[in-house]
Every structure is written in C-alpha cells, then in structure tokens.
C-alpha positions as CSV (number, residue, x, y, z in Angstrom):
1,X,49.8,-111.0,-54.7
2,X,47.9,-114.1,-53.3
3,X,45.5,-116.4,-54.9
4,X,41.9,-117.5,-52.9
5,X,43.7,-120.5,-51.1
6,X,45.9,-117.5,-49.7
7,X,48.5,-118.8,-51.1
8,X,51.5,-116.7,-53.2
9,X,51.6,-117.2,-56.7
10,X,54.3,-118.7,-58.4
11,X,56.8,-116.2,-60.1
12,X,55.2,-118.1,-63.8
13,X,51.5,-117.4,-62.8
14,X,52.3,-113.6,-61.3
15,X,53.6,-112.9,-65.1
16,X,51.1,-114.5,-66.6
17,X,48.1,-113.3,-64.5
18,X,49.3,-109.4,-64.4
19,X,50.0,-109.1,-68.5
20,X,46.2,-110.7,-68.6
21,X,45.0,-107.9,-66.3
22,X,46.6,-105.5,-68.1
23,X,45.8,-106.6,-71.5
24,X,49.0,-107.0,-73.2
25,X,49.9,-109.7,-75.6
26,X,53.4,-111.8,-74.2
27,X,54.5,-110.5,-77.8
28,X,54.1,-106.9,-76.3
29,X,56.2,-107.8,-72.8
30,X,59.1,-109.4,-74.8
31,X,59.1,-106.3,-77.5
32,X,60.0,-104.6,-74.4
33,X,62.3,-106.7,-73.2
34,X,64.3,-107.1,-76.2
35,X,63.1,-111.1,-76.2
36,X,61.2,-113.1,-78.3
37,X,58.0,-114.2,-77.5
38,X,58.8,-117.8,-77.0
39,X,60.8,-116.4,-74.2
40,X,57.8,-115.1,-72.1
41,X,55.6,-118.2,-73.0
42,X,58.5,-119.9,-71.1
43,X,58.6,-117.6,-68.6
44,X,54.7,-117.7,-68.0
45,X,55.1,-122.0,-68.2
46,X,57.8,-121.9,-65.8
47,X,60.1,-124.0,-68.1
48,X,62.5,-121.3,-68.0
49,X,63.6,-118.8,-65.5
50,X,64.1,-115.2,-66.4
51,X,67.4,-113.7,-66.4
52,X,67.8,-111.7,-63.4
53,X,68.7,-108.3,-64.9
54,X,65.6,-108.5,-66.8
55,X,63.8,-108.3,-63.6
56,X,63.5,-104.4,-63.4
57,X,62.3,-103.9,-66.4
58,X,59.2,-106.7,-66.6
59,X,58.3,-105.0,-63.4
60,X,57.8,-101.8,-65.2
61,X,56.0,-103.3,-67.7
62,X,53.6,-105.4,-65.7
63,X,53.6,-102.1,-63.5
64,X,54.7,-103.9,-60.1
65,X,57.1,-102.8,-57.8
66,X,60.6,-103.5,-59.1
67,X,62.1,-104.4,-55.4
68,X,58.8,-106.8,-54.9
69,X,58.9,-108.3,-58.2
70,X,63.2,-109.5,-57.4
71,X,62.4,-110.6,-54.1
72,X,59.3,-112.5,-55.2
73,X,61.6,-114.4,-57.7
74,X,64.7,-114.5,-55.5
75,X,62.3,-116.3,-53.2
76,X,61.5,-118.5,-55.8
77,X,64.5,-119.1,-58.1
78,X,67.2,-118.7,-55.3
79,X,66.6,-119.3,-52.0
80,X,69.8,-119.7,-49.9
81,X,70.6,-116.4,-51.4
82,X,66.8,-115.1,-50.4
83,X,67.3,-116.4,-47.0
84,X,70.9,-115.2,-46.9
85,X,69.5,-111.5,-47.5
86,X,66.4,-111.6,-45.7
87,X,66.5,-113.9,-43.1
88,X,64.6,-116.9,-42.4
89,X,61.1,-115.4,-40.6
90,X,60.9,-112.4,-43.4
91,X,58.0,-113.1,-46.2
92,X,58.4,-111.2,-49.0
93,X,55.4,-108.4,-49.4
94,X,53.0,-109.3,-52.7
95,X,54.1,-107.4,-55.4
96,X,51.6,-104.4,-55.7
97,X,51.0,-102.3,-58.5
C-alpha cells in the first residue's frame, strides 16, 4: 500500500487508513482483538507498537494479507531481523486486500 509520493505507509497510518476504508470504529478492531480501544488509538499514533502475535489477527480484520501485514511491520518495528530474513535488496509487497 503506497501513498501519492509513492511512498509506503507507516505501519500507524496502514491501520489507521484501512479501518477508515472499511468503516469500522478502533473500538470495533480492539473488540476483536481482545484490547481496549486506547490500545488501537496507540497503535494508529504510532506511540506504541503492536504485539507481534496480534499481527494475524488485525490483518483479518482490516482484511489484508496476514504474511504482508508481518513483513510490513517487521520492516518497520525490526529491521536487523527483516533484513536477516529477507535480505537486503527484497522490499516487502504492499499489503493488499
């Protein structure tokens, strides 16, 4: 997912700009994540990261591809490990629905 300045979108902004699209309050996501709100407002703000094995199941709620939606914040969150895994000339592919 890339924004006009073809540029990825942070891992905050890709949460925040797919619930928009699909219309779902952040009270919604973290109902089904077992979090509280505040949690995805974080999330969305970038003042906290999501804990990994939550990944899987936000990209089945923003419907996204799960394996897009770790590397994406792998990339972001981690990346020796990223690099480690998928080498240095390897982008990750835009998380798609």
């Amino acid at each position: 997912m890339e924004n006009s300045n073809n540029h990825r979108l942070s891992f905050a902004d890709l949460i925040r700009h797919r619930r928009s699209a699909l219309h779902l309050r952040q009270q919604q996501v973290a109902d089904a994540l077992r979090v509280g709100s505040v949690a995805v407002g974080h999330w969305e703000n970038g003042t906290r990261r999501i804990e990994l094995d939550k990944l899987p199941r936000l990209a089945a709620v923003l419907q996204l591809n799960e394996q897009d939606v770790c590397r994406t914040a792998l990339r972001e969150f981690h990346p020796l490990l990223y690099l480690a895994l998928f080498g240095t000339n390897q982008e990750p592919e835009p998380p798609r629905a």
